[in-house]
BAMAR-779496 format. One record per residue (C-alpha): residue number from 0; x, y, z. Coordinates in nm, 4 decimals, m for minus. Example, Ala and Ser with C-alpha at 12.3 -4.5 7.8 and 13.67 -1.06 7.14 Angstrom:
<recs>
+-----+----------+----------+----------+
!   k !     east !    north !       up !
+-----+----------+----------+----------+
!   0 !   1.2300 !  m0.4500 !   0.7800 !
!   1 !   1.3670 !  m0.1060 !   0.7140 !
+-----+----------+----------+----------+
</recs>
This chain:
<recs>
+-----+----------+----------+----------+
!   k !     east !    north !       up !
+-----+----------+----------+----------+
!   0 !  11.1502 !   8.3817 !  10.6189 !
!   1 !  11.4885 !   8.4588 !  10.7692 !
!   2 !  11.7020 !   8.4499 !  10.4435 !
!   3 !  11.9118 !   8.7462 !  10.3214 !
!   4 !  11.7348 !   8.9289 !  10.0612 !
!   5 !  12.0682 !   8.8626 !   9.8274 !
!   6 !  11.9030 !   8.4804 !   9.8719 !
!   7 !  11.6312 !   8.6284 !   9.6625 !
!   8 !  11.8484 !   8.7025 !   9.3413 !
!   9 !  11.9134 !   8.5534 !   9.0441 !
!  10 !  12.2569 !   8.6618 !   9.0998 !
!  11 !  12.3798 !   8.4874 !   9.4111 !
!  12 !  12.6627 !   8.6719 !   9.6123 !
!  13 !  12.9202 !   8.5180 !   9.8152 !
!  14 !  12.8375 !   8.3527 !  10.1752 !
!  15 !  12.9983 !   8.5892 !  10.4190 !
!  16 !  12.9080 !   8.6673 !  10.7909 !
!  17 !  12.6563 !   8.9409 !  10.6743 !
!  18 !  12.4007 !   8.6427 !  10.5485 !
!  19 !  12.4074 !   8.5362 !  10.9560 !
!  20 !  12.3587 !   8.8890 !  11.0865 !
!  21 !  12.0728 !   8.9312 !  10.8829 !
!  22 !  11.9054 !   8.6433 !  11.0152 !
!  23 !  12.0570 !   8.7062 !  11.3927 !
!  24 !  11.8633 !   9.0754 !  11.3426 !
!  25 !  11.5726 !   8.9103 !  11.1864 !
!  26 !  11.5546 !   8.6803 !  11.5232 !
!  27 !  11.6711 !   8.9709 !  11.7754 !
!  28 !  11.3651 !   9.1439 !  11.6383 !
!  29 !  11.1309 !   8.8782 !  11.6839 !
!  30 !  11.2711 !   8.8312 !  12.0210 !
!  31 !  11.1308 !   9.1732 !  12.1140 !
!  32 !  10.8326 !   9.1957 !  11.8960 !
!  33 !  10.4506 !   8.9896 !  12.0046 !
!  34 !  10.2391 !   8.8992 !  11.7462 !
!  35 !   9.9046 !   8.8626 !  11.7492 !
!  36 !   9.9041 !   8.6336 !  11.4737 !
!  37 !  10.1047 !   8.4847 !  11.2295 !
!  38 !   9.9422 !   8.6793 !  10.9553 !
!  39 !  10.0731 !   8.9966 !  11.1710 !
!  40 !  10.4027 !   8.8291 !  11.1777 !
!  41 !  10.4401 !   8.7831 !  10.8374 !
!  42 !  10.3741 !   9.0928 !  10.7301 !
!  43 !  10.5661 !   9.2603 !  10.9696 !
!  44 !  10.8844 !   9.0385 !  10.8845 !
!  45 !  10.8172 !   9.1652 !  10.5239 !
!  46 !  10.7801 !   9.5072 !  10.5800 !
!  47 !  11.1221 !   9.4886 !  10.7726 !
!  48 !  11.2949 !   9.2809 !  10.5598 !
!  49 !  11.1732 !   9.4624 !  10.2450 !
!  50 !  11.1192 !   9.8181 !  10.3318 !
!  51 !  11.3510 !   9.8490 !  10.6382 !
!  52 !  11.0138 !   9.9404 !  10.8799 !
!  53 !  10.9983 !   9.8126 !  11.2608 !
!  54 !  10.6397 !   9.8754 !  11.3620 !
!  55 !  10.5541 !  10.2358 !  11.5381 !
!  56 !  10.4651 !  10.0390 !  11.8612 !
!  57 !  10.8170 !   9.8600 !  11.8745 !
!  58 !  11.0284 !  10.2485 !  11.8298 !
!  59 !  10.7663 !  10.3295 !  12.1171 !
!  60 !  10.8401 !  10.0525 !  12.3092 !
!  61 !  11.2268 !   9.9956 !  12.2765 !
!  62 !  11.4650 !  10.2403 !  12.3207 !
!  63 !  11.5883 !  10.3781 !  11.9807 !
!  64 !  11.9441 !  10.1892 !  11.9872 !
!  65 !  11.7748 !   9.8770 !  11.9901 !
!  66 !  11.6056 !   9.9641 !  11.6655 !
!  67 !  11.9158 !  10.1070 !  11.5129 !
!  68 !  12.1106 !   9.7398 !  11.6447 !
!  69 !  11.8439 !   9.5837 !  11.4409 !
!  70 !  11.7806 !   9.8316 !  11.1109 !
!  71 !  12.1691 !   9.8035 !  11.0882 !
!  72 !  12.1859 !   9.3985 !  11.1032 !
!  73 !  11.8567 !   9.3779 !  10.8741 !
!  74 !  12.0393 !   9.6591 !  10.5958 !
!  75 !  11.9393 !   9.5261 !  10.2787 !
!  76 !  12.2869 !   9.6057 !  10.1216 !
!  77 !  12.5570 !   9.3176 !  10.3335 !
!  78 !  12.8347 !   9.5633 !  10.3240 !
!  79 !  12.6464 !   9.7980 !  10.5473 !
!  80 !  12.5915 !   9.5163 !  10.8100 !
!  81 !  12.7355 !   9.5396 !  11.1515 !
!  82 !  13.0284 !   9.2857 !  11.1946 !
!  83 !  13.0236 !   9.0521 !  11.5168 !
!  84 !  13.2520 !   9.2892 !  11.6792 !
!  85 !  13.0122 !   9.5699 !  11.5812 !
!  86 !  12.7318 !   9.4228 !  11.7535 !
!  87 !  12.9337 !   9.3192 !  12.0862 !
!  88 !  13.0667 !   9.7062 !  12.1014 !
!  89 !  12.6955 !   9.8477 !  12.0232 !
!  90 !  12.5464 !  10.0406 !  12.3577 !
!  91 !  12.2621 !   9.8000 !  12.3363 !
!  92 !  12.4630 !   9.5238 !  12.4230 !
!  93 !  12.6486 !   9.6651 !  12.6995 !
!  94 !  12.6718 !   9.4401 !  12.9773 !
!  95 !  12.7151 !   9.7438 !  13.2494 !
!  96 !  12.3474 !   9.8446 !  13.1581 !
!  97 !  12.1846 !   9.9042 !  13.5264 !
!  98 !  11.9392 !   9.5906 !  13.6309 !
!  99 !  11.7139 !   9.8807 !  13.6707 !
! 100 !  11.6616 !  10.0009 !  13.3205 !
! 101 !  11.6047 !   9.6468 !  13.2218 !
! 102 !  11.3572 !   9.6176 !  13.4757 !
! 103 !  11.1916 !   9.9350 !  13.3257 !
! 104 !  11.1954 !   9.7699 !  12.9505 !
! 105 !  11.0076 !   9.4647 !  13.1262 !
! 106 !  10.7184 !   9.6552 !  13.2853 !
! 107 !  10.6989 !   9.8735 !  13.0270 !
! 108 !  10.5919 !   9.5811 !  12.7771 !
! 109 !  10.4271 !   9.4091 !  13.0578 !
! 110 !  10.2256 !   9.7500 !  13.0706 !
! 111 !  10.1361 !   9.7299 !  12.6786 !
! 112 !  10.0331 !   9.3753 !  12.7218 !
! 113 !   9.7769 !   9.4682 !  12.9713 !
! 114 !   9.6473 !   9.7825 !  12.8242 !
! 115 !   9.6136 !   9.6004 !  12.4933 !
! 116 !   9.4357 !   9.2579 !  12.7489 !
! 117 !   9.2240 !   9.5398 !  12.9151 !
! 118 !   9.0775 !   9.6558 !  12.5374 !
! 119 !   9.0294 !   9.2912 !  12.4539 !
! 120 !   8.7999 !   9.2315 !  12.7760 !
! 121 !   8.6363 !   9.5846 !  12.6932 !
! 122 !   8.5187 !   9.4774 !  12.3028 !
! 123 !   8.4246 !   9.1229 !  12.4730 !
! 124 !   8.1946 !   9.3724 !  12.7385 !
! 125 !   8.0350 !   9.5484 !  12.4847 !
! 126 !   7.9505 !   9.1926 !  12.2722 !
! 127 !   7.7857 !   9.1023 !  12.5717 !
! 128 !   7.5529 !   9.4157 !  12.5987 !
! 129 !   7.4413 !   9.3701 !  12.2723 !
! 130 !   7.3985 !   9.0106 !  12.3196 !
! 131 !   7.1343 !   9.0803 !  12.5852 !
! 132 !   6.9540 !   9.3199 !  12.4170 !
! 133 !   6.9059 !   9.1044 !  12.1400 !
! 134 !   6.8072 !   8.8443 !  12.3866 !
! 135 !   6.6017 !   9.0466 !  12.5687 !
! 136 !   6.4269 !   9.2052 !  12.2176 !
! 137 !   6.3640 !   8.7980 !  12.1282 !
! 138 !   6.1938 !   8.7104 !  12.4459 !
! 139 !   5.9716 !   9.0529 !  12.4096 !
+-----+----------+----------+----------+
</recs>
């Protein structure tokens, strides 16, 4: 799942630091991503590694240099990769970013989790309800 699409060819290229940085942005993505399923996962990695999409949720979630870190380690075409020194020099990996933004990213996904927990317990309410009313038209 995390080999360079060039891995994929007939024609295989030379091994050069861009076949790690696609995998390293393969695993920084998945490092920032939850799945609900490997199934989800899957797909996802595919539509990234194939079509060079990151999930609507994930833009919302992460600010946009994070996405543009990973679109740029993921590019399809290993010439257009970020280099090592690329990546260390990219905003997102700045280590003067304030304790209090990262605190921000946290509760923001923390947030999601629950919202999407809270929906989960909702559905499982309503299965209930109609559970008793079925019950309730049985015993009638």
């Amino acid at each position: 799942m995390l080999h360079r699409p060039e891995q994929s060819s007939v024609k295989q290229t030379a091994y050069t630091n861009a076949v790690d940085i696609y995998s390293l942005g393969l695993i920084l993505f998945e490092m920032f991503q939850h799945f609900a399923s490997y199934h989800e996962r899957a797909k996802t990695l595919n539509e990234l590694r194939n079509l060079q999409l990151l999930p609507q949720m994930f833009e919302r979630q992460w600010p946009a240099a994070l996405s543009n870190l990973i679109k740029s380690m993921v590019s399809l075409r290993p010439e257009e990769r970020l280099s090592c020194e690329e990546i260390l020099a990219h905003p997102i990996m700045n280590r003067k970013v304030k304790s209090d933004a990262i605190l921000q990213l946290k509760f923001d996904e923390l947030r999601l989790e629950n919202q999407r927990l809270l929906e989960i317990i909702e559905k499982q309410r309503e299965q209930i309800e109609k559970l008793k009313v079925l019950a309730q038209a049985g015993d009638g």
